[in-house]
N, C-alpha and C positions, 0 to 999 in steps of 0.2 A: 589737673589739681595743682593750685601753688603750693610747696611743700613745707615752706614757712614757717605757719601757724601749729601743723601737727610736728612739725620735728621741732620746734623751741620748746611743747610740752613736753613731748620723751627726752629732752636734753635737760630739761631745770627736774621733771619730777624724777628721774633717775642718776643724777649728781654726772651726768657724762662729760668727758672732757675730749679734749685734742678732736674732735667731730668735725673741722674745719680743715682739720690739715689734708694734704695731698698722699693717698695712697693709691695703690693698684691693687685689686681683688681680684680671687680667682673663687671660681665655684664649682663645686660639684654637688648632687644630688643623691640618697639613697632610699629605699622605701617611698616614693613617690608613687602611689594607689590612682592617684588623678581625680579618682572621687571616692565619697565615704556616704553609702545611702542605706538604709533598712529593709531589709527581706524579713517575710514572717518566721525565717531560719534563723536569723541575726543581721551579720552584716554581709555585705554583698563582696569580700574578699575573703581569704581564709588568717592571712596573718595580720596584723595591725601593730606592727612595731614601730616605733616613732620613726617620723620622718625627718632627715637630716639636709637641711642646707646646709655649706660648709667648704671650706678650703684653707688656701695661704695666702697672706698677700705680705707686702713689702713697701716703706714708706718710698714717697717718690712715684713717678711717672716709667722708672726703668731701673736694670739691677745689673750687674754687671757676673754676676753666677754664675757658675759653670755648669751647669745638667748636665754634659757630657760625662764630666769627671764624677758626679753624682753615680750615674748611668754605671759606669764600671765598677763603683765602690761592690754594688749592687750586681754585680755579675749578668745585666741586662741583655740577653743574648741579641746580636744585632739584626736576626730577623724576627723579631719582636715588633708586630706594626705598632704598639704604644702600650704605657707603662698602666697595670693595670694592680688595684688591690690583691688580684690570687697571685699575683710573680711573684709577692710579697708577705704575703703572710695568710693563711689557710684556719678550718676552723671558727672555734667561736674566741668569747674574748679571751680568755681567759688562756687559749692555745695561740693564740696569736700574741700574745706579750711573750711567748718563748723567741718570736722571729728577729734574728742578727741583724734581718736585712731591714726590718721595721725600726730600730733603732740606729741604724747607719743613717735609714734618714729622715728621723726626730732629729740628732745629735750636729746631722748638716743642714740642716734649716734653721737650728739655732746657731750656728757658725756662721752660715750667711746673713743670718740679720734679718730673719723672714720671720711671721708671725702665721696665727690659724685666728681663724674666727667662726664661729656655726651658728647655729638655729636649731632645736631638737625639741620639735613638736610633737607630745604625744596625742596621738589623734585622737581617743577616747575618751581620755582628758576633758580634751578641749570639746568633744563632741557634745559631752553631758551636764559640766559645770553652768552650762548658762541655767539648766533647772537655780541652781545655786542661789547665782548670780541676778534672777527676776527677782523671788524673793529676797532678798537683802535688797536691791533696788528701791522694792516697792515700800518696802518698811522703814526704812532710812535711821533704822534704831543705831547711835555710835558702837555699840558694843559688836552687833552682828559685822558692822564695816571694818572695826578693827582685825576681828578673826574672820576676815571672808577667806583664807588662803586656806586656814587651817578646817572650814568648814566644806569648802571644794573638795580638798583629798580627801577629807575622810567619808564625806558622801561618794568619791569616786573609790576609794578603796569598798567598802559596801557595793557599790555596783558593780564592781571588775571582779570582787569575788563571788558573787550571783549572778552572772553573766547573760545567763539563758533568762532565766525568769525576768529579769530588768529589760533586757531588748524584746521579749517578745512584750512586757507592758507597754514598750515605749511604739512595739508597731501598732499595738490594739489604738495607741491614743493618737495615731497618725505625727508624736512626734519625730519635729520640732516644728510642728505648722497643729498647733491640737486647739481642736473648734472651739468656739465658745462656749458651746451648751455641752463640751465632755468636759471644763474645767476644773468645774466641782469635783467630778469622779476624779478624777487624773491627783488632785491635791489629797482625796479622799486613799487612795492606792499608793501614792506619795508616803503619806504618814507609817498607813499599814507596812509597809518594804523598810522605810528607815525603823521603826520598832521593834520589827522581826528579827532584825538582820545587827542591828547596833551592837552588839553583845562583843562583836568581834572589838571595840574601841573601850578606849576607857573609860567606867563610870561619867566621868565630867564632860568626855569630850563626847559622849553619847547622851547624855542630857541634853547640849548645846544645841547637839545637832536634831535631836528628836524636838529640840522647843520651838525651832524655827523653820522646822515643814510644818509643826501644830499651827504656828501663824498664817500659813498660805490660804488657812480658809478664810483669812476675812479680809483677803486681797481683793479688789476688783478683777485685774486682769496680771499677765505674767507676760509681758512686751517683747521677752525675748525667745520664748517659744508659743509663739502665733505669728499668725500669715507672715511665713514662709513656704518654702515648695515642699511640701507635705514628706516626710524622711529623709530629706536629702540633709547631711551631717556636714557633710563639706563638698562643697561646687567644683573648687581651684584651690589651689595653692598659692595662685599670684598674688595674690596681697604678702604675703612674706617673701617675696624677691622683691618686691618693691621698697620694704623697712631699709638696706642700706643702699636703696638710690638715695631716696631722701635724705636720711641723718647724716651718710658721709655724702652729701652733694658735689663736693671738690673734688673726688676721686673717680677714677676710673675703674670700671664694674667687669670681668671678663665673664662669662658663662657658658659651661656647656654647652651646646644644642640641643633645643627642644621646643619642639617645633607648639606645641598646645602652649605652653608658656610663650615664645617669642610674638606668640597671635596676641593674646592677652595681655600683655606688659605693651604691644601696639597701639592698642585700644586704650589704651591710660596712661594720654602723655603727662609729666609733671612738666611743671613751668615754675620757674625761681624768681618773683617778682614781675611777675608777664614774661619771662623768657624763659623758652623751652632748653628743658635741660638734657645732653646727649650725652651720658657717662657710664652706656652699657653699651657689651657688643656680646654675640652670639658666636661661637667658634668650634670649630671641629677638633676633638679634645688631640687628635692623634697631629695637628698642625702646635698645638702648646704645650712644651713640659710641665708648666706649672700649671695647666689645667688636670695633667694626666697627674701630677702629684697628690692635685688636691681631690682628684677619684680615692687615692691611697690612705688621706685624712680622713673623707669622709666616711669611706667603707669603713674605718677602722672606729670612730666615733660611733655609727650606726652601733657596731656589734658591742660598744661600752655602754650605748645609754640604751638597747635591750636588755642587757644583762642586770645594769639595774632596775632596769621596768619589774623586768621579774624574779628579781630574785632577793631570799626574807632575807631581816637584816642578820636573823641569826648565821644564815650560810655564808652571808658576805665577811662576817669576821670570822669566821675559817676559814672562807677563802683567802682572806686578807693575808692573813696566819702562815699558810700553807704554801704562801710565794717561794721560787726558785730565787736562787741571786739574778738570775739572767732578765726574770720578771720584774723583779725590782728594780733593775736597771731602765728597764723600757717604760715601766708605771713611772718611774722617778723623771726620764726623760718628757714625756707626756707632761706631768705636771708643770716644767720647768717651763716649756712651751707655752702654758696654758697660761701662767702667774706672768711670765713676761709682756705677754700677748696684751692681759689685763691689766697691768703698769701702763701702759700706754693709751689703753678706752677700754671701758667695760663694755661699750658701744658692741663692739665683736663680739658678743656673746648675748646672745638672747632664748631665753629659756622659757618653755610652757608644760610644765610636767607638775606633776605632784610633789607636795611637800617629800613623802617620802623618800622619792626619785633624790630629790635633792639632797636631803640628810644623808640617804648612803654613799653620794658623790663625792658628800664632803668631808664622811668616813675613808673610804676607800682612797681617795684621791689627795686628801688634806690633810687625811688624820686626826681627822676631829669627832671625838669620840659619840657615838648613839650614844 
């Protein structure tokens, strides 16, 4: 695939900048499922907490840091085969903004000039929105295009808190592969679930969304849930390792080992104007400290963007509320990392969650008021 034409549109339609320049990435991974398929149970895993790509990287080809010195801040006992999220901080999130050692090294990554960038996939999300996403497609009405984001979460808040009943309709209808001749039914079941269930949203935004599954019956077809492989939700993950081959194409990519990914991302080489481009390498995380740091980013993002998966906005502002000094320290570190990081490309950050997700990020994290 030349990478060209898909990363000039993520570059102009997302205002990104500095995309060109030379940096070194490091990656780690957490909540990686490897697939997402439907059982007449649910889903074929028990948890499904977003999945995290993510690490640190640092402008330039090479850095001249000391991990060592890191390494001691950090009391890292030296028969420690390599540096892992539990050395570091234990718990969920919320007990983990207590850890000194977690804040040694937020505070030394921002001293050395190092940045984070992630990925936080929520997988259920993403699983269900394309219902969404057909209709609006097919209707091309401006209004439903302007509020597609707003129309995704609140049909996924409706689904996620009906859980059971929405996945067993979605196995009856064999989605996301649902025949032709269940269409009708499927839109018909469609309607009844958002009507039933809407109550939980607000007059308006249950209107909106109640008007535009009423539309679905007079669709032809729904392109994006038909012929596929009959419930399978997610195949791979590889198409999201591959978004910062492309966009930072100048930079060099480090990654974890993993072996079902490294088969995958083989089979799909990019090429930059007919030349093949070679800007990933695959490594054994206990040969890199800054792969074994950014295990420590990512575990620690994992356990932040669960917590706001799940949790109401009401709790979040007592929990907000309720912080130690020691927590505000380490939240305020965090943020500082994140806003610098962003100074420099928004590129480093790419998000697929629910509006929700989002407005309590930018409560808790920005202070910006629900």
């Amino acid at each position: 695939m030349d990478v060209n034409e898909l990363r000039d549109i993520l570059i102009q339609h997302n205002g990104l900048k500095n995309t060109d320049e030379v940096y070194t990435f490091y990656y780690d991974e957490t909540n990686n499922i490897r697939k997402l398929y439907l059982k007449d149970s649910g889903f074929n895993v028990n948890k499904t907490d977003n999945f995290i790509l993510a690490g640190i990287l640092h402008k330039g080809l090479s850095t001249d840091s000391d991990y060592s010195t890191l390494f001691k801040m950090i009391n890292l006992q030296k028969s420690t085969h390599e540096l892992k999220l539990k050395h570091i901080a234990k718990g969920d999130f919320l007990d983990m903004l207590k850890s000194d050692k977690l804040l040694i090294i937020l505070n030394w990554l921002i001293e050395n000039k190092f940045y984070i960038h992630y990925f936080n996939l929520n997988i259920v999300y993403w699983s269900v929105i394309d219902i969404i996403d057909s209709i609006v497609g097919e209707l091309n009405n401006p209004f439903y295009i302007m509020n597609h984001m707003s129309l995704k979460s609140d049909f996924y808040e409706l689904a996620n808190s009906n859980s059971d009943v929405f996945l067993n309709a979605l196995h009856e209808f064999n989605y996301p592969d649902i025949p032709e001749e269940k269409a009708h039914d499927f839109c018909l079941w469609l309607i009844d679930f958002t009507c039933m269930h809407s109550c939980m949203l607000s007059k308006f935004r249950a209107n909106v969304l109640e008007n535009l599954v009423k539309e679905s019956l007079r669709i032809k077809e729904l392109p994006f849930i038909s012929g596929f492989h009959g419930r399978e939700l997610i195949g791979s993950f590889m198409v999201f390792y591959l978004r910062n081959l492309y966009l930072f194409k100048n930079s060099i990519h480090i990654f974890d080992e993993e072996k079902s990914i490294q088969d995958d991302v083989k089979d799909f080489p990019l090429t930059d104007n007919g030349i093949p481009i070679q800007n990933h390498e695959f490594v054994k995380s206990h040969n890199s400290e800054a792969v074994q740091l950014s295990d420590v980013i990512t575990g620690f993002l994992g356990k932040y963007f669960s917590y706001l998966k799940n949790i109401s906005d009401e709790q979040l502002v007592r929990d907000k509320a309720g912080l130690t000094s020691k927590q505000l320290k380490t939240l305020s570190a965090l943020k500082h990392i994140i806003d610098i990081s962003d100074d420099i490309s928004r590129g480093f950050f790419n998000v697929v969650s629910s509006e929700g997700e989002q407005r309590r990020n930018n409560q808790f994290l920005h202070g910006v008021k629900l």
